[in-house]
C-alpha positions as CSV (number, residue, x, y, z in Angstrom):
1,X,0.0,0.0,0.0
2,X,0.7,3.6,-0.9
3,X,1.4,4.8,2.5
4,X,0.2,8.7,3.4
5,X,2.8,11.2,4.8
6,X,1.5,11.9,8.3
7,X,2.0,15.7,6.7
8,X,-0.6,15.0,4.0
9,X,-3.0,12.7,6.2
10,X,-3.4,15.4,9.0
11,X,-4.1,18.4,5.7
12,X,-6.6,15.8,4.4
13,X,-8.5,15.3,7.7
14,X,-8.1,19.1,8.4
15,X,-9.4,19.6,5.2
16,X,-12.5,17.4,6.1
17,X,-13.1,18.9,9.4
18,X,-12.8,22.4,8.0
19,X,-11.0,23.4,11.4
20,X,-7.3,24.5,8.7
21,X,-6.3,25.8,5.8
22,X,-2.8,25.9,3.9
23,X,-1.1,27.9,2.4
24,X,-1.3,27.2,-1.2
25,X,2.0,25.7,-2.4
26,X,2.2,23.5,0.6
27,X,-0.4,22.0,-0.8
28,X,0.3,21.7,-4.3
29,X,3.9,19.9,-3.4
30,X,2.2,17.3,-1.1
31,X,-0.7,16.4,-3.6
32,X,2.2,16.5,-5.9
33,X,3.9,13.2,-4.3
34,X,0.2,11.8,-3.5
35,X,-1.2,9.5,-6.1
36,X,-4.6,11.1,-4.8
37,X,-5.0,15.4,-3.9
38,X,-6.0,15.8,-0.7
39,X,-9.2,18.3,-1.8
40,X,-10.3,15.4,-3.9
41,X,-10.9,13.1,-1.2
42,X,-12.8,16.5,0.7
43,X,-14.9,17.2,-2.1
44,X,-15.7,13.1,-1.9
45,X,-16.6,13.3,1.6
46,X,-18.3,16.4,1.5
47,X,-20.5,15.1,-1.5
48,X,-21.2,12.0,0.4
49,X,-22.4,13.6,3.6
50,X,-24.8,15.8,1.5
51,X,-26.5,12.3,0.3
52,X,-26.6,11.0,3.8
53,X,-24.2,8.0,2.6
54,X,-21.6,9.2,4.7
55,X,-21.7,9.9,8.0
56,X,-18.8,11.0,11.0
57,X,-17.8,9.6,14.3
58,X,-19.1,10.9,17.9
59,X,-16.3,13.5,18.0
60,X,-16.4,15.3,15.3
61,X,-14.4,13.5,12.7
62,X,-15.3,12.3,9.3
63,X,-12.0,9.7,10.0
64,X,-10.8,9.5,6.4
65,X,-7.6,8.5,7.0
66,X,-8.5,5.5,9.1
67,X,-9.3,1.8,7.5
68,X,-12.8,1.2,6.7
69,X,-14.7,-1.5,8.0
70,X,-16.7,-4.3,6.2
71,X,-19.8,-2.4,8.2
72,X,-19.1,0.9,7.3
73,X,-18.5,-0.1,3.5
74,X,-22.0,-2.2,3.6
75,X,-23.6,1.0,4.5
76,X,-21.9,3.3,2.3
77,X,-22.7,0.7,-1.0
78,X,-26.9,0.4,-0.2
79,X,-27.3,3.8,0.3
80,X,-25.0,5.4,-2.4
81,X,-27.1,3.4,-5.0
82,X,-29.9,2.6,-3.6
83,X,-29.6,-0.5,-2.8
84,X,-32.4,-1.0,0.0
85,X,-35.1,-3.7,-0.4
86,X,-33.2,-5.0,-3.7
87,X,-32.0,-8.4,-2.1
88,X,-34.7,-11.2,-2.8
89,X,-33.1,-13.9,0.1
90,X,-32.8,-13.5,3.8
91,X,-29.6,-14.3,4.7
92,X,-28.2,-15.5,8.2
93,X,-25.1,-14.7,10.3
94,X,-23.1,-16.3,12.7
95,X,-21.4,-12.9,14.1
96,X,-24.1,-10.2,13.5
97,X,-26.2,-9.1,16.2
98,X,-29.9,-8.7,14.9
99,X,-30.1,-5.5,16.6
100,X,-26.9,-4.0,15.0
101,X,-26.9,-0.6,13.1
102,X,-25.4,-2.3,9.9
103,X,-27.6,-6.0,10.1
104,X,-29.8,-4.4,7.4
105,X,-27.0,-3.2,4.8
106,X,-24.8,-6.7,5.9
107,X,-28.1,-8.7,4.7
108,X,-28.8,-6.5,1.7
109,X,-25.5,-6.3,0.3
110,X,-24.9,-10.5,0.8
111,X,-28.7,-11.6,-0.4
112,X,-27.1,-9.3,-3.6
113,X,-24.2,-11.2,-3.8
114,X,-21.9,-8.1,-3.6
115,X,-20.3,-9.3,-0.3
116,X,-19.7,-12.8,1.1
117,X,-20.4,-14.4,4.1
118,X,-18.8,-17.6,4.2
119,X,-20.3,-20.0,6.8
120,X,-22.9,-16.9,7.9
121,X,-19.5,-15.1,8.9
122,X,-19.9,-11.2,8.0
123,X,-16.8,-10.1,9.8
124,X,-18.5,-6.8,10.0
125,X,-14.9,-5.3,11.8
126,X,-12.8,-6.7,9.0
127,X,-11.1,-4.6,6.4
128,X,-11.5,-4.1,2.6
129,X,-8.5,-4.3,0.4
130,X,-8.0,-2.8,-2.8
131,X,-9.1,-5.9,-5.2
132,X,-12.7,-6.5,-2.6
133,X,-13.5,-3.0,-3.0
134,X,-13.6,-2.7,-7.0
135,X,-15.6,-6.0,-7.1
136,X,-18.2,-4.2,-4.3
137,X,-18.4,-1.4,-6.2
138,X,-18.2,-2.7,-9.7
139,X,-21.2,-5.1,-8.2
140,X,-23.1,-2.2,-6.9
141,X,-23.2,-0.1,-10.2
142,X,-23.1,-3.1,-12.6
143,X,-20.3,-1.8,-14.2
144,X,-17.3,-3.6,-15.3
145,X,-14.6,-4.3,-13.1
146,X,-11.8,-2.9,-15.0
147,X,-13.9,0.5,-15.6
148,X,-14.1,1.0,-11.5
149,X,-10.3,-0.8,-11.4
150,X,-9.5,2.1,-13.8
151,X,-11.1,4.8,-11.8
152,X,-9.6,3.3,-8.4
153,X,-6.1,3.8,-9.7
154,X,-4.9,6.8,-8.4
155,X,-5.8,5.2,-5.0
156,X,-3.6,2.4,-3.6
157,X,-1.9,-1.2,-4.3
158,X,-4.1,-4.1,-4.2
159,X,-2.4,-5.5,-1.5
160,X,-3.5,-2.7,0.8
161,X,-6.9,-1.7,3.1
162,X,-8.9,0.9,2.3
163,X,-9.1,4.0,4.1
164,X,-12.5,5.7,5.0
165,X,-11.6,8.4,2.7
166,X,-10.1,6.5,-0.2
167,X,-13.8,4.6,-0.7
168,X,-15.4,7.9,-0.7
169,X,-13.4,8.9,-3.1
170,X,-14.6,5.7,-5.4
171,X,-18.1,5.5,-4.5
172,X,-18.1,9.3,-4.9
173,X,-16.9,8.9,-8.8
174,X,-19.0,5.3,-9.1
175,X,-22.2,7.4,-7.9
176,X,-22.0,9.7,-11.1
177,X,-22.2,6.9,-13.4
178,X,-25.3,5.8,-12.0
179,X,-27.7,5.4,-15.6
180,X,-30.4,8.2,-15.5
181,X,-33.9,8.3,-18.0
182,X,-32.9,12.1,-18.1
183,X,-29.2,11.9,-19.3
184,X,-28.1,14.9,-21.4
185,X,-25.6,14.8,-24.3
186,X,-22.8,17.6,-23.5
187,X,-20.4,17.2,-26.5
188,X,-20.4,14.8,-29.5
189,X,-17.8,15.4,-32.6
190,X,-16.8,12.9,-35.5
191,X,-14.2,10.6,-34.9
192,X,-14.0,8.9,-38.2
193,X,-16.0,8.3,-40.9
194,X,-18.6,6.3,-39.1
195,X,-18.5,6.6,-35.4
196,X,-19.0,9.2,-33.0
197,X,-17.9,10.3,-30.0
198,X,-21.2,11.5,-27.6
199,X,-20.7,12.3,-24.3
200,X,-23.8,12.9,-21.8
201,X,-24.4,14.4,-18.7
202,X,-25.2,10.9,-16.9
203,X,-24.9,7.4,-18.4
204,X,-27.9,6.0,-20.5
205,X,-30.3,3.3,-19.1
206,X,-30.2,-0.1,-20.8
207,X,-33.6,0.7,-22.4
208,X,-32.2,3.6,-23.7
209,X,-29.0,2.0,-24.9
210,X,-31.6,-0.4,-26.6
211,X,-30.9,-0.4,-30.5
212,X,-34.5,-0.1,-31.5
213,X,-35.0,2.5,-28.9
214,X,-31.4,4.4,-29.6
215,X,-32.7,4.1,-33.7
216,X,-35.6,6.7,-32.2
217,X,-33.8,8.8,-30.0
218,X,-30.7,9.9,-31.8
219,X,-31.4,11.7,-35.1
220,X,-29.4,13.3,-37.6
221,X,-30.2,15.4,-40.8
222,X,-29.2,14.7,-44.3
223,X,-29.6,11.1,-44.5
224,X,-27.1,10.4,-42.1
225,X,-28.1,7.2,-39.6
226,X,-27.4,5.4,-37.1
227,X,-26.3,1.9,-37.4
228,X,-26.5,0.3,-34.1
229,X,-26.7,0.4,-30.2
230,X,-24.5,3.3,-28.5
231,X,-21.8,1.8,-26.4
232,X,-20.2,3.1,-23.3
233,X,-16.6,3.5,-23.1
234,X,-14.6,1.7,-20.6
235,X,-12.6,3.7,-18.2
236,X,-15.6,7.0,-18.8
237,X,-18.6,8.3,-16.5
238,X,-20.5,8.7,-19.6
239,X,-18.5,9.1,-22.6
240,X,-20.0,6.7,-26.1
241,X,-19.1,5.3,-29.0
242,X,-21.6,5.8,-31.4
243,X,-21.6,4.0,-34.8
244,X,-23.0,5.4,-37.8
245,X,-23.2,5.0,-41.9
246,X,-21.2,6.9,-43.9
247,X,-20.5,10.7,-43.0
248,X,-20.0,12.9,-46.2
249,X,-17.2,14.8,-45.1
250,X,-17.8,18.5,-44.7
251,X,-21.5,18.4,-44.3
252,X,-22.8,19.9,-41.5
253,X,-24.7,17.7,-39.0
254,X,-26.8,18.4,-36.4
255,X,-28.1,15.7,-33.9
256,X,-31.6,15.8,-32.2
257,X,-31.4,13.5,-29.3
258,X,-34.8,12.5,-27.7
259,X,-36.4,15.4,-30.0
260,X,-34.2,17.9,-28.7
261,X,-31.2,19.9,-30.9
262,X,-28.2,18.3,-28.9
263,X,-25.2,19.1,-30.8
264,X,-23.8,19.8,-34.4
265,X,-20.5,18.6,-36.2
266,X,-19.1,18.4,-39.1
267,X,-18.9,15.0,-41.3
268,X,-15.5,13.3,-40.8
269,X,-13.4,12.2,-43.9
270,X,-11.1,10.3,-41.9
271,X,-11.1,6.4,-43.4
272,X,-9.8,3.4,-41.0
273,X,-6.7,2.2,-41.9
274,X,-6.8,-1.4,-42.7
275,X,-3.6,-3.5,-43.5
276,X,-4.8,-6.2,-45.8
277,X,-8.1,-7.7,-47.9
278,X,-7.9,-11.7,-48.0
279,X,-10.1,-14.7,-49.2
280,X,-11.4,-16.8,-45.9
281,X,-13.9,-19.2,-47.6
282,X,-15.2,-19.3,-51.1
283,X,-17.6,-16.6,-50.7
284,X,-15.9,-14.3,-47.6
285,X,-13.3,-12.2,-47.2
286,X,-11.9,-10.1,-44.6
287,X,-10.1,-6.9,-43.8
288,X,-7.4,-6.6,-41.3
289,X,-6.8,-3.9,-38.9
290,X,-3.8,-4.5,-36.5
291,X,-3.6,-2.8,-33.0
292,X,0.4,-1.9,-33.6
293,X,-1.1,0.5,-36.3
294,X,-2.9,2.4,-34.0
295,X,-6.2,0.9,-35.0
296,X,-8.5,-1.1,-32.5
297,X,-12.1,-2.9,-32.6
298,X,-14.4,-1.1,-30.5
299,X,-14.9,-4.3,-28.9
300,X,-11.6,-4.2,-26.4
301,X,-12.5,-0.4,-25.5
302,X,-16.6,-0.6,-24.6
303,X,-17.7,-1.6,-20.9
304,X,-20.5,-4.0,-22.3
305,X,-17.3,-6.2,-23.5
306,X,-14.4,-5.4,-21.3
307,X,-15.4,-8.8,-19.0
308,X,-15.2,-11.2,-22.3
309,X,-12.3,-10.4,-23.4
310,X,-9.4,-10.8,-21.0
311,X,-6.0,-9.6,-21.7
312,X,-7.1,-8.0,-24.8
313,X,-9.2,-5.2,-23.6
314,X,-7.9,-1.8,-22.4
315,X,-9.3,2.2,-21.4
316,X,-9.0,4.8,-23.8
317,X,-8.7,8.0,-22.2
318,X,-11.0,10.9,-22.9
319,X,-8.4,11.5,-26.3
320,X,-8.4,7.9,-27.1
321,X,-5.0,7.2,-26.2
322,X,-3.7,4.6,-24.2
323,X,0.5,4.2,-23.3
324,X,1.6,7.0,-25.0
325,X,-0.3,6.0,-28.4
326,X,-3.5,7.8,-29.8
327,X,-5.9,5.1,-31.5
328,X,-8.3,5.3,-34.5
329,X,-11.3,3.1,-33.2
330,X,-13.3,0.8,-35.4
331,X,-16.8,1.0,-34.1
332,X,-19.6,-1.5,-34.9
333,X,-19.7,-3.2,-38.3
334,X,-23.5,-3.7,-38.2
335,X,-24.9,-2.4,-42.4
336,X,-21.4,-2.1,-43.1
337,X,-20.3,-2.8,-46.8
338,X,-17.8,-3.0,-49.5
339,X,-17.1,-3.2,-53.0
340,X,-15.1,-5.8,-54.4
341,X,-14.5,-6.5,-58.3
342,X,-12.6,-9.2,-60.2
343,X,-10.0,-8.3,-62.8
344,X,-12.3,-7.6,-65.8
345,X,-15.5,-7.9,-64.4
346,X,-18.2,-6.1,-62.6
347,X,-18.2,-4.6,-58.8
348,X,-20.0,-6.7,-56.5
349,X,-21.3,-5.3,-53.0
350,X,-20.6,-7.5,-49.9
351,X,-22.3,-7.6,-46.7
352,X,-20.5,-7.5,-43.5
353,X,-20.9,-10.9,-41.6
354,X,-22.2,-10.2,-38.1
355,X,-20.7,-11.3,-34.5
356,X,-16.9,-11.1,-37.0
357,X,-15.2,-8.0,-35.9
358,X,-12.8,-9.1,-33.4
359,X,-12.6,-12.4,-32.6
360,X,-9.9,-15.3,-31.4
361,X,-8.1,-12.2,-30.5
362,X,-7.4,-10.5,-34.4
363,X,-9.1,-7.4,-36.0
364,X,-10.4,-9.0,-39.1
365,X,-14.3,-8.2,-39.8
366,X,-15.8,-10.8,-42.9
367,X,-17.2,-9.8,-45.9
368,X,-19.6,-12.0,-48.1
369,X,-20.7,-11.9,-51.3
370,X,-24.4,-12.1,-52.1
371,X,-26.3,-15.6,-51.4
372,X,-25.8,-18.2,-54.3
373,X,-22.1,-16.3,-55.6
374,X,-18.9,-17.4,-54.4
375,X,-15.2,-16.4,-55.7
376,X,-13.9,-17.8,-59.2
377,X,-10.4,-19.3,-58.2
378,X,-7.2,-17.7,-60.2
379,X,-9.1,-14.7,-60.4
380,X,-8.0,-11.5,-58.7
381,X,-10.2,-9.5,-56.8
382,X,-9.9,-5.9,-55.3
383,X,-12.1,-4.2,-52.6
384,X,-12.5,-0.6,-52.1
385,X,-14.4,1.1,-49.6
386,X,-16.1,4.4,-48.5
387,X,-15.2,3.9,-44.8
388,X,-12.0,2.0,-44.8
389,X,-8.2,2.8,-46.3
390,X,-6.7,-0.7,-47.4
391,X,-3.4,-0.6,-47.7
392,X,-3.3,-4.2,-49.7
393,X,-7.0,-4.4,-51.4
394,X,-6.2,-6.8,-53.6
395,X,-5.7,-10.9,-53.4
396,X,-6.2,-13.9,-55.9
397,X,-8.7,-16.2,-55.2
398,X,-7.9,-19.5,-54.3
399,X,-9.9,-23.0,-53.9
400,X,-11.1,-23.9,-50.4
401,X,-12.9,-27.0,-49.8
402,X,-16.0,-26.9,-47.3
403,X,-15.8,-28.4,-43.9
404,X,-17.8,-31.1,-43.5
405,X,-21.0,-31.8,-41.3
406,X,-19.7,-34.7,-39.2
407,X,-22.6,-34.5,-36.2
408,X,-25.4,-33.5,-35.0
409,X,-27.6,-33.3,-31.3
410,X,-30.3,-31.9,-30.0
411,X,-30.1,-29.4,-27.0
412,X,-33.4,-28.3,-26.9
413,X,-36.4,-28.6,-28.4
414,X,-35.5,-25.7,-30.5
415,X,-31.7,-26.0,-30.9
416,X,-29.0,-28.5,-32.4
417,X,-25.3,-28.6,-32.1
418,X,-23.8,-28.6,-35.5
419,X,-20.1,-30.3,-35.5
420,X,-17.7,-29.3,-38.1
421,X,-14.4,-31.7,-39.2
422,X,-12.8,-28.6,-38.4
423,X,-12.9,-25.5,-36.3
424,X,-14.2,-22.9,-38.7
425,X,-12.9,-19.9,-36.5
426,X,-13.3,-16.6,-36.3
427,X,-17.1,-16.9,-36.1
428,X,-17.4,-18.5,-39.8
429,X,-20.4,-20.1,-38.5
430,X,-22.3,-16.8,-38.4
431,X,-25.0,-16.2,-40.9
432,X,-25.2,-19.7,-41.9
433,X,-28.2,-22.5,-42.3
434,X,-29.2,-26.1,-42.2
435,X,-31.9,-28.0,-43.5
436,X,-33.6,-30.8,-41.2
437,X,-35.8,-33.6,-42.9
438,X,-37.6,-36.0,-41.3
439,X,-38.6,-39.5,-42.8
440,X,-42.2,-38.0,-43.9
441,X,-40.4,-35.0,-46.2
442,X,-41.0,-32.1,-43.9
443,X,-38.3,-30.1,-43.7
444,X,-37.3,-27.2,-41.1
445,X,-34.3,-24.5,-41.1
446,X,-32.0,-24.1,-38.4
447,X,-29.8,-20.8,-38.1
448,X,-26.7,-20.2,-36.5
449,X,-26.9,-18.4,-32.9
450,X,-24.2,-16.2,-33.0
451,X,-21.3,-15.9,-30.7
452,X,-22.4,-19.6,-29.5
453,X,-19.1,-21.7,-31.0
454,X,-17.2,-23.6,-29.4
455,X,-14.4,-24.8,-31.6
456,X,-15.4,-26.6,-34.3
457,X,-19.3,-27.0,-32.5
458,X,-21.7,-23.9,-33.4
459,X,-25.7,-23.7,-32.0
460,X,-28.3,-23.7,-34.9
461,X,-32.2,-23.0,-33.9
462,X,-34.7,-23.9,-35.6
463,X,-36.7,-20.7,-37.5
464,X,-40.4,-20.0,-37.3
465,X,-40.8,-21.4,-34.1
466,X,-40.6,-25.2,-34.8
467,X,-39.8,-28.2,-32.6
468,X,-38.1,-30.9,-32.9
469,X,-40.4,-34.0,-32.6
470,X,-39.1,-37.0,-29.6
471,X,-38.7,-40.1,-31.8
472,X,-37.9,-38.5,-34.6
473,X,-34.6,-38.8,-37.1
474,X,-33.7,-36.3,-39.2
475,X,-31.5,-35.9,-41.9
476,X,-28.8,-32.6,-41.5
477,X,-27.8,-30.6,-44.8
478,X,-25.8,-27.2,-44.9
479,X,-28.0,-24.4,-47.2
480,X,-26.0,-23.2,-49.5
481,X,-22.1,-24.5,-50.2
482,X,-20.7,-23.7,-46.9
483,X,-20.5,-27.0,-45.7
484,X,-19.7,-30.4,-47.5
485,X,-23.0,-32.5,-48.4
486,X,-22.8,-35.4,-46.0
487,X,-25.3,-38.2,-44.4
488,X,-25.2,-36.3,-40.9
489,X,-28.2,-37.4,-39.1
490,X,-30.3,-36.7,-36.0
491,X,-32.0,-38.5,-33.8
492,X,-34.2,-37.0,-31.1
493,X,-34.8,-39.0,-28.3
């Protein structure tokens, strides 16, 4: 643990009993060599006591510098977002007194699962280190971890206890992103050619984060649309990243957010930069984007996705830098397309494959040519775009055989488990179909539920809300040539 200078701890609880002042350079110089300013933790407290979440000792003191207790914390958490009456079980303790001031947070905050009890023990005197306290919190706001890990920074080590005045600090900051119905936008300005940069007043609800209901509430004039769900940065309050189609650059735009004039900017010319165009299958291609190029997926930077993807994922600052390097960011490729033409022939438009932006770790969104075409081997193809620079757009077709249907199950009444003779990767299942036929001729289509492989397995449900019938064998085929024509069967029990 960062230790405090006993200098800077007795300015910070000076500064919270507002019995001192000092001079002005004195404190500049200590908050200096403090990962954390002492009037930051004041204005924490101060905030805090206003919303009754925080509350001082019997003498006088708000005790900032002292460790907080288990207790204390429990209380702090319900109140600061409202936490009261949420739990649905009634938890018991082995070392909590039914009559004790904190019994009703200890039970509220457990029944939630944001604290433990292991064995009924709440330890209600115990401390809170570093690591317990960004899970409580993150718990509390439903946020991701690394987005309150990120704002907990300037704080401590892991290894060390919270002080009373440290978890203000964090709740303090965790309490303005609480989601609000009557969020605001403050700024917005083009990034790139199709993505956006809104920030609001308060973070958006999940109904308002809704695509459908996002489609309504963000508008923009001269054709310009949006193109899917706003997603919230990790590491910001309330800070988005809004995809959209295809800006013409130097148009003025101005956005109406929930029928109200929210902003104006000016349409970005800015292309991504993308390495390389390359065949995949015999009708998809994709486009690579590599991070060492200052180029990243929005799908490592968003809180909605920082959980899922480990190692990989990372905070942007409010200039979208990270280490020392400023990013270009590839927001969603929902409606995207492309343009791709064979030597001496005709353009052709392809369709971005959903659920293929970033995955198994690479930048490499797929491209697929309309339903029924596929790409004529020995031929050589180039792909131009309106949204994306690419530095090699060009590649020579080659002959890839399809992976054959070797399996089939059940694993519900509605879904099957389709298993390749190889893993397709990078989400190659997505957008494709099969065809089920039972002994009688009726046939039913399965699609692919995206995001669901697992190597070379992918889930496929059934469309139009049929069943599979108990008893009943079916017969698997791929639609289309994705997949080799084999005798895969099925056989429901």
């Amino acid at each position: 643990m960062k230790k405090y200078s006993n200098k800077l701890a007795a300015m910070m609880l000076a500064a919270a009993l507002g019995t001192a002042t000092l001079p002005f350079h004195v404190l500049q110089a200590d908050a200096a060599q403090a990962p954390l300013a002492a009037q930051d933790i004041e204005q924490a407290v101060q905030g805090l006591s206003q919303l009754r979440v925080m509350q001082g000792y019997q003498d006088g003191t708000m005790g900032i510098t002292s460790p907080i207790t288990r207790a204390e914390l429990a209380k702090m958490l319900v109140l600061a977002f409202g936490l009261e009456g949420k739990g649905e079980t009634e938890p018991s303790f082995t070392d909590v007194n039914p009559n004790a001031w904190y019994e009703r947070y200890a039970t509220e905050l457990v029944a939630l699962d944001i604290m433990q009890a292991p064995d009924g023990r709440f330890d209600p005197r115990g401390s809170v280190t570093h690591a317990e306290l960004v899970q409580m919190v993150s718990k509390a706001l439903k946020r991701d971890a690394k987005s309150v890990d990120y704002w907990a920074q300037r704080l401590y080590s892991e290894e060390g206890h919270t002080t009373r005045g440290q978890a203000a600090y964090l709740i303090s900051m965790a309490h303005d992103a609480i989601p609000s119905e009557k969020a605001k936008i403050t700024s917005v300005r083009a990034l790139n050619a199709i993505t956006l940069i809104v920030t609001f007043d308060a973070p958006l609800t999940s109904d308002d984060e809704a695509f459908a209901k996002a489609k309504e509430d963000f508008k923009f004039n001269d054709g310009l649309a949006l193109t899917n769900m706003p997603r919230l940065k990790t590491g910001s309050i309330s800070t988005y990243i809004v995809p959209t189609s295809v800006q013409k650059p130097g148009t003025s735009y101005t956005l109406t957010y929930k029928g109200k004039t929210a902003g104006t900017f000016t349409g970005n010319s800015t292309k991504l930069d993308m390495t390389e165009a390359r065949q995949v299958t015999k009708d998809t291609f994709e486009l690579e984007a590599l991070k060492t190029n200052g180029v990243v997926d929005y799908g490592y930077v968003i809180s909605a996705y920082s959980g899922g993807r480990g190692a990989n994922a990372f905070v942007l600052d409010e200039n979208n830098s990270a280490d020392g390097k400023v990013y270009q960011i590839i927001s969603s490729g929902q409606a995207r397309e492309v343009t791709i033409t064979p030597a001496g022939g005709q353009p052709i438009v392809a369709k971005y494959v959903p659920f293929t932006q970033s995955t198994d770790g690479k930048q490499e969104p797929k491209f697929r040519l309309p339903e029924g075409q596929t790409l004529t081997p020995g031929v050589t193809y180039t792909v131009i775009s309106d949204w994306a620079q690419i530095a090699n757009p060009s590649f020579v077709a080659g002959s890839f055989a399809p992976l054959e249907i070797i399996g089939a199950e059940a694993v519900s009444d509605s879904s099957i488990a389709i298993t390749l003779s190889e893993d397709p990767g990078d989400e190659l299942f997505s957008g494709r179909s099969v065809e089920l036929t039972d002994a009688d001729g009726n046939q039913y289509v399965a699609t692919y539920k995206y995001s669901s492989r697992k190597g070379a397995v992918g889930i496929f449900d059934l469309t139009q809300e049929s069943k599979l019938k108990p008893g009943t064998t079916y017969t698997i085929k791929p639609l289309g040539e994705w997949a080799g024509e084999t005798d895969a069967v099925l056989t429901v029990n």
